[in-house]
TIDOKE-925726 format. One line per field, with one value per atom (N, C-alpha, C): x, y, z; chain; atom name; residue in three letters. Coordinates in steps of 0.05 Angstrom, whole numbers. Last residue first. Example, Ala and Ser with C-alpha at 12.3 -4.5 7.8 and 13.67 -1.06 7.14 Angstrom:
REM residues 2
east	257, 273, 258, 264, 246, 264
north	-45, -21, 1, -114, -90, -66
up	142, 143, 157, 156, 156, 156
mol	A, A, A, A, A, A
atom	N, CA, C, N, CA, C
type	ser, ser, ser, ala, ala, ala
***
This chain:
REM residues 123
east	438, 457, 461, 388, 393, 419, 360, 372, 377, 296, 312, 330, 263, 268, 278, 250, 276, 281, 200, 226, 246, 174, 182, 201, 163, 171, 182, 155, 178, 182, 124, 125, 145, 153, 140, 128, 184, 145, 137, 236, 224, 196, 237, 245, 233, 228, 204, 219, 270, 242, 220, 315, 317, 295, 302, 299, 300, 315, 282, 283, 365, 351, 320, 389, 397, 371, 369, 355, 363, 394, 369, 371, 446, 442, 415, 441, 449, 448, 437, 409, 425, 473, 475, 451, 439, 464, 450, 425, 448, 458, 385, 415, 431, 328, 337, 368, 327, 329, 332, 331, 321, 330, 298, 313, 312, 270, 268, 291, 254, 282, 277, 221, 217, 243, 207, 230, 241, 160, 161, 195, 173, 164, 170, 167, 194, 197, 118, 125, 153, 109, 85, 92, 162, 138, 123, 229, 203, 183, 290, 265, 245, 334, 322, 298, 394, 375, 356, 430, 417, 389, 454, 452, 421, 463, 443, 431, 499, 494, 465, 493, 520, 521, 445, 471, 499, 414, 408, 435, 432, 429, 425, 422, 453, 459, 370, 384, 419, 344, 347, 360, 362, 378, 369, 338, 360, 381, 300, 306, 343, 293, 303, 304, 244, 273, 272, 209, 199, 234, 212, 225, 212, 197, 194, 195, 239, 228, 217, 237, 247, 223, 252, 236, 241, 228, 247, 227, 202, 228, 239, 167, 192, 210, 106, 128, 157, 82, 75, 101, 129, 105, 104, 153, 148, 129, 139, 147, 140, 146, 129, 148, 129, 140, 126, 136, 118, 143, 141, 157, 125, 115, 143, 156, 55, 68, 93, 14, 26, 50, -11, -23, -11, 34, 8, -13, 68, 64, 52, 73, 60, 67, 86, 84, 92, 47, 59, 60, 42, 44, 54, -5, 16, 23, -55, -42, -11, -63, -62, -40, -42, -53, -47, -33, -37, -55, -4, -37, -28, 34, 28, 1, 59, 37, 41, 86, 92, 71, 112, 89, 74, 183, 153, 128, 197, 198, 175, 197, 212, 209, 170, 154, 166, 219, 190, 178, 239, 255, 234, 210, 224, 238, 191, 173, 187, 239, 221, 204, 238, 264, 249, 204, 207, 219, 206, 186, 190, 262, 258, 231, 282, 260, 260, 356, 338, 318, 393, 375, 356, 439, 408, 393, 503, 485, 457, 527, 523, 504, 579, 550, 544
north	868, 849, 841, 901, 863, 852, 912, 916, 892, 946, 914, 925, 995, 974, 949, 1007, 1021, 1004, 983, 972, 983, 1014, 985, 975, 1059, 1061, 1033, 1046, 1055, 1057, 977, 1005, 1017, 920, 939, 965, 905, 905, 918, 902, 914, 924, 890, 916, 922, 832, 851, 873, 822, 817, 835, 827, 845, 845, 782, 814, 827, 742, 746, 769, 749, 747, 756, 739, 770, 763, 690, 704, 733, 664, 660, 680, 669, 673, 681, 631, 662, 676, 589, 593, 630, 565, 570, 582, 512, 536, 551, 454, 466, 489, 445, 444, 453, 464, 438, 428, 509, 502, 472, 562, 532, 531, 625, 606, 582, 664, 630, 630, 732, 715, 683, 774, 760, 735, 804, 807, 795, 792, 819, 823, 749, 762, 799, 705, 717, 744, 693, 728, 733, 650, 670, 692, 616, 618, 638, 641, 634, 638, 639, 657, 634, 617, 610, 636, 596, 617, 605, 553, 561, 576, 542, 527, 527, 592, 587, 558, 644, 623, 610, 691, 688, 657, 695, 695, 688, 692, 676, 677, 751, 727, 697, 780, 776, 758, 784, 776, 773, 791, 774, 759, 848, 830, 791, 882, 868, 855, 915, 905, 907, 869, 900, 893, 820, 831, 863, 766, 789, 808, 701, 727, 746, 635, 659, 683, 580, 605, 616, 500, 528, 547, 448, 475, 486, 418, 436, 448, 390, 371, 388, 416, 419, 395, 401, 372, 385, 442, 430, 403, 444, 466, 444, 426, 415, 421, 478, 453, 435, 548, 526, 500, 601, 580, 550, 668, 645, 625, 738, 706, 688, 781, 785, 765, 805, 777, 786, 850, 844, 819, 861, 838, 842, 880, 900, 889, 819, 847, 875, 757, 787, 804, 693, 713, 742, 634, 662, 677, 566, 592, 614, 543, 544, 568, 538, 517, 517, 594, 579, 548, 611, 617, 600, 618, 604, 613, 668, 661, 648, 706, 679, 677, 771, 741, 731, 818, 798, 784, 866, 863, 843, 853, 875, 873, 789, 814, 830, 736, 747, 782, 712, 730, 741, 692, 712, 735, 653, 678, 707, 620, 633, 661, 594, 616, 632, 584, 602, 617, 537, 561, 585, 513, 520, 544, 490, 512, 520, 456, 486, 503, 443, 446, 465, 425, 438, 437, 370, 387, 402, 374, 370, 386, 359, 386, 369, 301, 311, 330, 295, 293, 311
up	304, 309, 329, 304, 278, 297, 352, 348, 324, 370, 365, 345, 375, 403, 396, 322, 338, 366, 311, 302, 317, 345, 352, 339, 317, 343, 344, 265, 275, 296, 252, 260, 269, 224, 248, 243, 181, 178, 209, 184, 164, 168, 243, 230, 208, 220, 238, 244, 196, 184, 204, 235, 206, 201, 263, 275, 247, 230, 248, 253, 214, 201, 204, 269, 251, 230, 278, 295, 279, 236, 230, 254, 267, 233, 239, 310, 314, 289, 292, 299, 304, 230, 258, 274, 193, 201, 226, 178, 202, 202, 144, 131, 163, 157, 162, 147, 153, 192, 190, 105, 118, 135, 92, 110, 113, 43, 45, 70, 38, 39, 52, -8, 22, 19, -48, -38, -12, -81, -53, -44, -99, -120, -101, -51, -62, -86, -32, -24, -40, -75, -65, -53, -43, -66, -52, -27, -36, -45, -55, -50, -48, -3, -25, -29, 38, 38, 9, 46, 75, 60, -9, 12, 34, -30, -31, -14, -9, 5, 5, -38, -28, -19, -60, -85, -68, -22, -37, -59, -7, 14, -1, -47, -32, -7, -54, -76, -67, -9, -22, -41, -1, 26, 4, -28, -43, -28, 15, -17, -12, 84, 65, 30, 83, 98, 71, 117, 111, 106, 113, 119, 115, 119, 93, 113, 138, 150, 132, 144, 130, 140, 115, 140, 143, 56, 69, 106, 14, 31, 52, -18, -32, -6, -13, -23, -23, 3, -24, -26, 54, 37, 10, 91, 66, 49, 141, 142, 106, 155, 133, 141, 187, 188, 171, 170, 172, 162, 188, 190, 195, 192, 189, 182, 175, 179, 178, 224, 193, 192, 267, 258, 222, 297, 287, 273, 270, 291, 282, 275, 260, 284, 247, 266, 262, 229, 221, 247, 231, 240, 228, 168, 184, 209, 148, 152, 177, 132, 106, 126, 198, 176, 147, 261, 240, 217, 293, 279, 261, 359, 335, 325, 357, 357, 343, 384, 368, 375, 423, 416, 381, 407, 425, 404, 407, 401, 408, 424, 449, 437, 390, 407, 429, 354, 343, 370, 384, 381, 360, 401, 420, 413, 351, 372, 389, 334, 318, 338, 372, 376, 355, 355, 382, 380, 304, 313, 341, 321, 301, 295, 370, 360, 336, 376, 376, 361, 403, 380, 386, 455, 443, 427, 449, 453, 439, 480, 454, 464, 531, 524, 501
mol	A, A, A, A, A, A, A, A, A, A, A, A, A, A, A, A, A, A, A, A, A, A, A, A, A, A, A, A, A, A, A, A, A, A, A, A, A, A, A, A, A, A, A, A, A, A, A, A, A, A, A, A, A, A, A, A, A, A, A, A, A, A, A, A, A, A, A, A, A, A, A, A, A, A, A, A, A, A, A, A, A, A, A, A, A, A, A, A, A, A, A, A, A, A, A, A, A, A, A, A, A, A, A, A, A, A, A, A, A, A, A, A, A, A, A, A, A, A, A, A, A, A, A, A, A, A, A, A, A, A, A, A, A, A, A, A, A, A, A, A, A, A, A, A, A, A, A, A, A, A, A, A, A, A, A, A, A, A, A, A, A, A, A, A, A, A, A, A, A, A, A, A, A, A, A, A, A, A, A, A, A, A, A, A, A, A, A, A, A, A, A, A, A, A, A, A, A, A, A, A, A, A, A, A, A, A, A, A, A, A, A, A, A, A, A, A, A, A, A, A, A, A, A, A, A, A, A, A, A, A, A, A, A, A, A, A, A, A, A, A, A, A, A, A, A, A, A, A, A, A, A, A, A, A, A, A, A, A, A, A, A, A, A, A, A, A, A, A, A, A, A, A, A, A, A, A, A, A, A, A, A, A, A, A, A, A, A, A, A, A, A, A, A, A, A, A, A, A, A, A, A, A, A, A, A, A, A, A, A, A, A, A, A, A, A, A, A, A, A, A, A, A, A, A, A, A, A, A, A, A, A, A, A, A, A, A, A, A, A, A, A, A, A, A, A, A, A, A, A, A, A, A, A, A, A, A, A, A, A, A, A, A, A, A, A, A, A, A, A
atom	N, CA, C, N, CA, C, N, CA, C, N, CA, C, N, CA, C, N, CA, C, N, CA, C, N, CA, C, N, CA, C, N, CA, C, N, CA, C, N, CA, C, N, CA, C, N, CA, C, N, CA, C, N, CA, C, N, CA, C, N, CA, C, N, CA, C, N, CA, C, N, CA, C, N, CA, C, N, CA, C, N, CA, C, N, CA, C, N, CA, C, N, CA, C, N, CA, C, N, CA, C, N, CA, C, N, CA, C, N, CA, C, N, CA, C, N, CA, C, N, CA, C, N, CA, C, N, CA, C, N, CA, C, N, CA, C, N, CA, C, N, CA, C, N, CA, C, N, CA, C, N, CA, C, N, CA, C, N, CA, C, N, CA, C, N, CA, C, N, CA, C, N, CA, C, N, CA, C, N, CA, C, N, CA, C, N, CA, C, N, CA, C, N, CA, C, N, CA, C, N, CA, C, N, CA, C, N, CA, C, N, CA, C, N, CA, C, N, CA, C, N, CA, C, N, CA, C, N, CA, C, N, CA, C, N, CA, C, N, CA, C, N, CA, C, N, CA, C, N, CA, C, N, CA, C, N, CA, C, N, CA, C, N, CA, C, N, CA, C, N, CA, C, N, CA, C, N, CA, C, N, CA, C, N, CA, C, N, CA, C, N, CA, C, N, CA, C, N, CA, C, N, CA, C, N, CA, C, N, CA, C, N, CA, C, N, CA, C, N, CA, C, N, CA, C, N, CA, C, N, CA, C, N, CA, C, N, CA, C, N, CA, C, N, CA, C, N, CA, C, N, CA, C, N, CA, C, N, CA, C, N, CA, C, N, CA, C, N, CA, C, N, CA, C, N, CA, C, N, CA, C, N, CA, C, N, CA, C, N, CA, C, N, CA, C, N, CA, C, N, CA, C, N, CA, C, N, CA, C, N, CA, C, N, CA, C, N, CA, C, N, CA, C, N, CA, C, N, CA, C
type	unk, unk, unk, unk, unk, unk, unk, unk, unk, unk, unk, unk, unk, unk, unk, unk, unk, unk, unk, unk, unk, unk, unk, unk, unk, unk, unk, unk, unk, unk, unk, unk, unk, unk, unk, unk, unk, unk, unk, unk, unk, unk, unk, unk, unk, unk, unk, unk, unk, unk, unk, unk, unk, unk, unk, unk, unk, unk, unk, unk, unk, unk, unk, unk, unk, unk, unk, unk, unk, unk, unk, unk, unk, unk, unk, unk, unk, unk, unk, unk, unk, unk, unk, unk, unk, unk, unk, unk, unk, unk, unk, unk, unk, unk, unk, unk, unk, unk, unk, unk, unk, unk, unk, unk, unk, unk, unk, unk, unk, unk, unk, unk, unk, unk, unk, unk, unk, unk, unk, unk, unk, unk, unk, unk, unk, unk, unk, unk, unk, unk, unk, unk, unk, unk, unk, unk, unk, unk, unk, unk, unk, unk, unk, unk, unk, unk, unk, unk, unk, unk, unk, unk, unk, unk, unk, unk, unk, unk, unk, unk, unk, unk, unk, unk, unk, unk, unk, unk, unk, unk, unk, unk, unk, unk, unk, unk, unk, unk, unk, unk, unk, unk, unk, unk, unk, unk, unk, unk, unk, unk, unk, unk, unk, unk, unk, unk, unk, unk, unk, unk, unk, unk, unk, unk, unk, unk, unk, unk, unk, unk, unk, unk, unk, unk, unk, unk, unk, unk, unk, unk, unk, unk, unk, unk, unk, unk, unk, unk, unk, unk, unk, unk, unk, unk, unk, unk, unk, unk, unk, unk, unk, unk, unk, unk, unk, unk, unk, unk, unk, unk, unk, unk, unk, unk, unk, unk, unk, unk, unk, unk, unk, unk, unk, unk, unk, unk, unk, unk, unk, unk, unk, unk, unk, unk, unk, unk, unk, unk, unk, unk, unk, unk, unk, unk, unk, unk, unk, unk, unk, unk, unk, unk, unk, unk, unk, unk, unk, unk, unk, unk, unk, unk, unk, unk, unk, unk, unk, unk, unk, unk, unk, unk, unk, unk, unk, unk, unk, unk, unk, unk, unk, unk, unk, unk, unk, unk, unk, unk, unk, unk, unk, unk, unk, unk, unk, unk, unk, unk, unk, unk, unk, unk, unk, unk, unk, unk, unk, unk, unk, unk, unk, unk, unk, unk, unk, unk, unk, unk, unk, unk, unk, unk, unk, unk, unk, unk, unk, unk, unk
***
């Protein structure tokens, strides 16, 4: 029996608010999920036409430029936070959901607070 696709806002949620003290708020159209009410991850579906579904990241300097230079496939900057250093994930090329979750935790490390960031581990 073939493994069943996964939701890709599903699994976004699942793995956003499984973190301490995380919400969801749609914003400009889409979900974003924050903590302390700062955005770590927004989930865009064919933002303006690009075709993609894809994550915008919140991540460390220069995780963009080695995430996007190693495997532009999966990663991209995006519009409006790429300028910040924020890292594009798509969800619609197949890579692995254990990727994207190092990714989700790295993003809310970055934008937590220290106490909370220290309660997740990236890997």
């Amino acid at each position: 029996m073939a493994a069943r696709k996964k939701n890709p806002l599903d699994e976004t949620r699942r793995l956003c608010l499984s973190l301490p003290e995380t919400t969801e708020k749609v914003a400009w159209g889409s979900p974003t999920f924050r903590v302390k009410d700062r955005i770590f991850v927004s989930f865009v579906m064919n933002h303006h036409g690009d075709g993609r579904i894809a994550l915008w990241c919140n991540a460390p300097a220069g995780a963009q430029e080695e995430l996007v230079g190693s495997d532009p496939t999966h990663f991209f900057r995006p519009a409006y936070v790429g300028c910040r250093g924020w890292v594009g994930v798509r969800l619609d090329t197949g890579l692995d959901w254990g990727v994207v979750a190092m990714v989700v935790r790295e993003a809310y490390r970055v934008t937590a607070p220290k106490r909370l960031a220290a309660l997740v581990e990236c890997a």
